[in-house]
C-alpha positions in Angstrom: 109.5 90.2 97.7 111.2 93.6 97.0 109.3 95.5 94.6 109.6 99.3 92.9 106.0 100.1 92.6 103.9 102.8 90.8 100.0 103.4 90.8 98.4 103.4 87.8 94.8 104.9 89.3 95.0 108.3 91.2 91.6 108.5 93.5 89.5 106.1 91.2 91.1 107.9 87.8 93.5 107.1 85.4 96.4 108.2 85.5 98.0 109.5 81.6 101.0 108.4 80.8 102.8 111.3 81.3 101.3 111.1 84.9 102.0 107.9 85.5 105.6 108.0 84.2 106.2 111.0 85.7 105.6 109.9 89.5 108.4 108.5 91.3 108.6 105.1 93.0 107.4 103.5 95.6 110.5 100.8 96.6 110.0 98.4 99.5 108.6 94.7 100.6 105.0 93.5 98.9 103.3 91.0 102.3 100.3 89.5 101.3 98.1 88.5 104.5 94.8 86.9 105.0 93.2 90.0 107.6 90.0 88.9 108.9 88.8 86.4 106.1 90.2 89.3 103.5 92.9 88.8 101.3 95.6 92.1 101.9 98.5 93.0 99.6 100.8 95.4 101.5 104.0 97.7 100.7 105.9 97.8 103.5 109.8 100.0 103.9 111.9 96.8 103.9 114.0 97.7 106.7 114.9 95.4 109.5 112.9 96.5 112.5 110.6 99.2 110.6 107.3 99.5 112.0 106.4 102.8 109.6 102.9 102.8 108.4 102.7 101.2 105.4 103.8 102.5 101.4 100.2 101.3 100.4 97.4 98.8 101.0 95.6 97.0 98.5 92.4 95.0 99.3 91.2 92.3 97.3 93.8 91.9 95.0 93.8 90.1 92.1 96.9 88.9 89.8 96.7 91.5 86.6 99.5 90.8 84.4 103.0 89.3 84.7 105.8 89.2 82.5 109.5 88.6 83.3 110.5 91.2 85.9 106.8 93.0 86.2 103.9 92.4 87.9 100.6 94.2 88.2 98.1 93.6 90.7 94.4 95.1 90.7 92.4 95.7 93.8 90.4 98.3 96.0 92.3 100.7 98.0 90.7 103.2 100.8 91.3 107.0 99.6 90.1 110.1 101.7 87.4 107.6 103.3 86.5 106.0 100.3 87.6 103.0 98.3 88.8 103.4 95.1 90.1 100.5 92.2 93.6 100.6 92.1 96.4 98.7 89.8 99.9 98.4 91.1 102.6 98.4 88.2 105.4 97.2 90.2 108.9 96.2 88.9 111.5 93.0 90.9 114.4 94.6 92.0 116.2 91.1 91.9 115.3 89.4 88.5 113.3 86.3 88.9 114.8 83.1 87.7 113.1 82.6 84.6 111.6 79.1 85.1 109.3 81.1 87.9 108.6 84.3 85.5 107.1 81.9 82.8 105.2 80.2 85.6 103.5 83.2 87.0 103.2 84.3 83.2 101.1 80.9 82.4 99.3 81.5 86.0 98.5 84.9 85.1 97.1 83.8 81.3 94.6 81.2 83.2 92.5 84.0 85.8 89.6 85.1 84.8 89.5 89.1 85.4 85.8 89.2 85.1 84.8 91.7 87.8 83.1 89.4 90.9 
């Protein structure tokens, strides 16, 4: 899925809203793979044939909110050897049909976010 995405943690703090707004987006393809028994949600450059490093790596992640054309997901990401909660704000660049959007919203509304 192609994504504009923004951090909302900076190195285990949060950000201010100035901060956050501020910061310019991350654009490219959201993979979510299963490594090793671990659940991974990566942004990758979505070009054809791209084999850059990727935008940003969260493990663990969880489903934080979802409305219409946004979803954020929570998670751990490794920073400067050391791993950090993160939450992804990220934005659909195509708009989801809206049958989908309210089914993610009602998904979202039924996850417990108590930490594990």
């Amino acid at each position: 899925m192609r994504v504009k995405m923004r951090p909302r943690y900076r190195g285990g703090t949060r950000l201010s809203k100035r901060e956050f707004v501020d910061q310019a987006w991350a654009c490219g393809a959201l993979v979510l793979r299963d490594v090793e028994g671990r659940l991974q949600l990566g942004l990758w450059e979505a070009r054809p044939g791209d084999l850059a490093p990727p935008l940003g790596i969260l493990w663990r992640p969880e489903l934080a909110a979802c409305a219409y054309e946004t979803i954020s997901f929570a998670g751990v990401e490794q920073v400067g050897g050391r791993w950090c909660y993160q939450v992804w704000y990220c934005e659909i660049q195509h708009s989801l049909p809206a049958p989908l959007s309210h089914q993610l919203l009602e998904a979202a509304a039924t996850i417990n976010y108590e930490p594990n």
